[in-house]
SEFI-554881 format. One record per residue (C-alpha): x, y, z. Coordinates in nm, 2 decimals, padded with zeros to 4 digits. Example, Ala and Ser with C-alpha at 12.3 -4.5 7.8 and 13.67 -1.06 7.14 Angstrom:
! SEFI-554881
<<01.23; -00.45; 00.78>>;
<<01.37; -00.11; 00.71>>;
END
This chain:
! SEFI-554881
<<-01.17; 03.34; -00.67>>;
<<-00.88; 03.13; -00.83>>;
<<-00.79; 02.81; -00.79>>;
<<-00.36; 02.75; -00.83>>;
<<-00.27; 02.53; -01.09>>;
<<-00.10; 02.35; -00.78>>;
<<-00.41; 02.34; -00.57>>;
<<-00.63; 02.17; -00.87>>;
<<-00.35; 01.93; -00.92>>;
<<-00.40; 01.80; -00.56>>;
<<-00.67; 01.58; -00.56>>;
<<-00.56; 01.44; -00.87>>;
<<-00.23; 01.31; -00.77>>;
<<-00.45; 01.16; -00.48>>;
<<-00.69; 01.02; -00.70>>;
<<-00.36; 00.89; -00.93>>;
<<-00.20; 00.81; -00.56>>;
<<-00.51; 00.56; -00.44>>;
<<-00.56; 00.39; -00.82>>;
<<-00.18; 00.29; -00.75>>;
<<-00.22; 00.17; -00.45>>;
<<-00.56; -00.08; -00.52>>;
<<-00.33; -00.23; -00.85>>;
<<-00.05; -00.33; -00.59>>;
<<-00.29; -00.48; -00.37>>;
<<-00.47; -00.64; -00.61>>;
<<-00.16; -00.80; -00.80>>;
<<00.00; -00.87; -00.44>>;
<<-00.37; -01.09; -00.40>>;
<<-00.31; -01.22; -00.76>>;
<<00.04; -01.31; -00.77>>;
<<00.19; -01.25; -00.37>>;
<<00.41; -01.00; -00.56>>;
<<00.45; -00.63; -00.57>>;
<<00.63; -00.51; -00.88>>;
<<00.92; -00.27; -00.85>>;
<<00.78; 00.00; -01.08>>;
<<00.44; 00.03; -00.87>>;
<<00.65; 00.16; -00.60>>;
<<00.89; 00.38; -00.83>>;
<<00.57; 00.54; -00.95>>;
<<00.42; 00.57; -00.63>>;
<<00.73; 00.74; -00.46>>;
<<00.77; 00.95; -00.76>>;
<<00.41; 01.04; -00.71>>;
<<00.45; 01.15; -00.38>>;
<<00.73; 01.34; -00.41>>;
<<00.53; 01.55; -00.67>>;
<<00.24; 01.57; -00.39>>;
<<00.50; 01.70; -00.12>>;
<<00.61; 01.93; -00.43>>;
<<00.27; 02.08; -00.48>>;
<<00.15; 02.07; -00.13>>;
<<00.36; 02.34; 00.02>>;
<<00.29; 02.59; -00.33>>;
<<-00.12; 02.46; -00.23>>;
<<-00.06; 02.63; 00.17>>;
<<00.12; 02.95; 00.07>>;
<<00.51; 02.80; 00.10>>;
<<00.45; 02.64; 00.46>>;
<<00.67; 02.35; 00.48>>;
<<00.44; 02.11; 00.68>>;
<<00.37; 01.90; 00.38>>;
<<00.75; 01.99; 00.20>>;
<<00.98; 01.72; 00.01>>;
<<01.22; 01.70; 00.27>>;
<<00.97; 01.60; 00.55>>;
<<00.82; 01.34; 00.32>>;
<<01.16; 01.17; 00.22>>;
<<01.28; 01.14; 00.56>>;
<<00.95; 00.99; 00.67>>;
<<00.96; 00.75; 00.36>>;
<<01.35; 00.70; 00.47>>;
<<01.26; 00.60; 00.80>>;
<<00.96; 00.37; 00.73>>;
<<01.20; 00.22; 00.46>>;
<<01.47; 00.14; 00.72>>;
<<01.21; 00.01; 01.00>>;
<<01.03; -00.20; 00.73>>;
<<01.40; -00.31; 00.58>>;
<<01.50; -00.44; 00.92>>;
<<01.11; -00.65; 00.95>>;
<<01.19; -00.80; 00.58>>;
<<01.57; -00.93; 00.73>>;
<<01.42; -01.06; 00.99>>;
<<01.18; -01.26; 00.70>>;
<<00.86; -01.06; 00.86>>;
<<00.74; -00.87; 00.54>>;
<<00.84; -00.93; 00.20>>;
<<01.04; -00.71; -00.02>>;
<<00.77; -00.53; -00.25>>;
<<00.61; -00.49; 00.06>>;
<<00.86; -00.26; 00.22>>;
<<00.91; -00.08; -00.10>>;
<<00.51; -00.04; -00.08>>;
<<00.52; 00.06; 00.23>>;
<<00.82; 00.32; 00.21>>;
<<00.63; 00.50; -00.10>>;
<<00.35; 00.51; 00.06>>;
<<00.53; 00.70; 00.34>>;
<<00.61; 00.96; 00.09>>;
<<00.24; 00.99; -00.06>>;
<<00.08; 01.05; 00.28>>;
<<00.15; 01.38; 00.46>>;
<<00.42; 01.36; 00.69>>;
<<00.23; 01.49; 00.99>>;
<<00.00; 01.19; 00.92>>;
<<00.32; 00.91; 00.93>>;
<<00.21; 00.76; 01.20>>;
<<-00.14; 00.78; 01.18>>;
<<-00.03; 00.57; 00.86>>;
<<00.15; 00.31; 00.98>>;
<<-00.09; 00.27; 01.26>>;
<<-00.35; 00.22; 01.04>>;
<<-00.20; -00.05; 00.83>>;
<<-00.10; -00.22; 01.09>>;
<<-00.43; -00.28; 01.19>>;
<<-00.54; -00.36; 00.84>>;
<<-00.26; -00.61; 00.85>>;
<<-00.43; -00.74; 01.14>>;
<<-00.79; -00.79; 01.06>>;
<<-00.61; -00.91; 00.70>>;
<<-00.45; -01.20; 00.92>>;
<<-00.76; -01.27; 01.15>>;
<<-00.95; -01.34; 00.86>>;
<<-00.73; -01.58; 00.71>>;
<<-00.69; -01.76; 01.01>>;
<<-01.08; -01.81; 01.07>>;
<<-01.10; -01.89; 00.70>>;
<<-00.86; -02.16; 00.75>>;
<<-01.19; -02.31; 00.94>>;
<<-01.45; -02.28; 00.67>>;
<<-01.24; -02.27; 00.37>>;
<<-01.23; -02.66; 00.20>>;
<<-00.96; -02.81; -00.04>>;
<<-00.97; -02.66; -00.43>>;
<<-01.18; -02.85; -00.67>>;
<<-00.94; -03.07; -00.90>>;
<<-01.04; -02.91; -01.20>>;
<<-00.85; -02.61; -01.34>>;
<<-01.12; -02.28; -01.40>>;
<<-01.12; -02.10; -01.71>>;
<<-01.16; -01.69; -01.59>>;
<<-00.92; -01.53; -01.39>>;
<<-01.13; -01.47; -01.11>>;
<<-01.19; -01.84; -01.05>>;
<<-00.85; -01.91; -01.08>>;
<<-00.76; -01.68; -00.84>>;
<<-00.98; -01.73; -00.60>>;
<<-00.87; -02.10; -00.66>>;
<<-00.54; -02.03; -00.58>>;
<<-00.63; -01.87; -00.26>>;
<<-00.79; -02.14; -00.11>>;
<<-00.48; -02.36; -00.15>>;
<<-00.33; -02.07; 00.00>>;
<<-00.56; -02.01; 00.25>>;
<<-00.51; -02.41; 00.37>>;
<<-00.16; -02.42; 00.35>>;
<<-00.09; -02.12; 00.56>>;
<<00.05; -01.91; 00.30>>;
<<00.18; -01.56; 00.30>>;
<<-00.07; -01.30; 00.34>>;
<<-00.13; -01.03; 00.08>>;
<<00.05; -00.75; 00.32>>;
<<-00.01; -00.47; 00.00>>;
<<-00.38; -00.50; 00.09>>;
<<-00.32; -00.38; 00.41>>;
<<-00.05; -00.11; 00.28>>;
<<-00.35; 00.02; 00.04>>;
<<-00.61; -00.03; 00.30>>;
<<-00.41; 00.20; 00.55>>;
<<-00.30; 00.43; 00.26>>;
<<-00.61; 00.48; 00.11>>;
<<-00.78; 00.53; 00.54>>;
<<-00.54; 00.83; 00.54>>;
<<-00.57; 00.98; 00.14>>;
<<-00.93; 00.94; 00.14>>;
END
């Protein structure tokens, strides 16, 4: 029995989908930024996924291109109006929208459903680390890590923005994986 050249590609455009997906949340946790070209890759990911996923199911259109952008489209418009109402941050609704396209359409909600839980764990454990977490020690660290993690203290005690692409990958990655 053969295997398509669509139907091998699957899982790796998956694989590539969810490796995309942990580098925006971990330079969203870094930095508090998503950078444009991690969603421009992600959507242009997912439209090869919806590209190869109706080729993978004999030509069904469940999983098609056109499904997937208007369920990106959609998310993108919901998410825009949560970012004007200075809810969710830019790179966030970008993530988010992409992310939309990656997933298959009949699992939108699912999606989106799933993040927003992340997102809420995500802010109940900021808010009880707001309890144990103490100042920053004066001195700067040398490795990245302890810099970071540095950082998120201050940000932790200030009652900074949370790292929303976390919960985009976590919710992503629940319905890819």
């Amino acid at each position: 029995m053969s295997m398509s050249a669509s139907t091998m590609l699957i899982p790796g455009l998956v694989m590539a989908g969810a490796a995309l997906l942990l580098l925006a949340a971990g330079h969203d946790f870094v930095a508090r930024t998503v950078p444009n070209w991690l969603a421009g890759a992600l959507a242009l990911l997912g439209i090869a996924l919806r590209l190869a996923k109706p080729l993978a199911t004999n030509g069904t259109v469940a999983g098609g291109l056109i499904a997937g952008l208007a369920v990106g489209g959609v998310v993108f418009i919901l998410a825009a109006i949560c970012w004007r109402r200075g809810l969710m941050g830019g790179g966030d609704v970008k993530l988010l929208a992409a992310t939309a396209i990656v997933v298959p359409p009949s699992m939108a909600l699912n999606f989106v459903t799933a993040v927003a839980l992340s997102g809420g764990v995500l802010a109940v454990a900021y808010l009880l680390a707001r309890r144990f977490v103490g100042p920053p020690r004066p001195q700067r660290p040398h490795s990245l890590l302890a810099r970071t993690l540095r950082v998120e203290c201050w940000r932790i005690r200030r009652g900074g923005p949370l790292p929303y692409a976390c919960a985009i990958a976590a919710g992503g990655l629940f319905i890819l994986l």
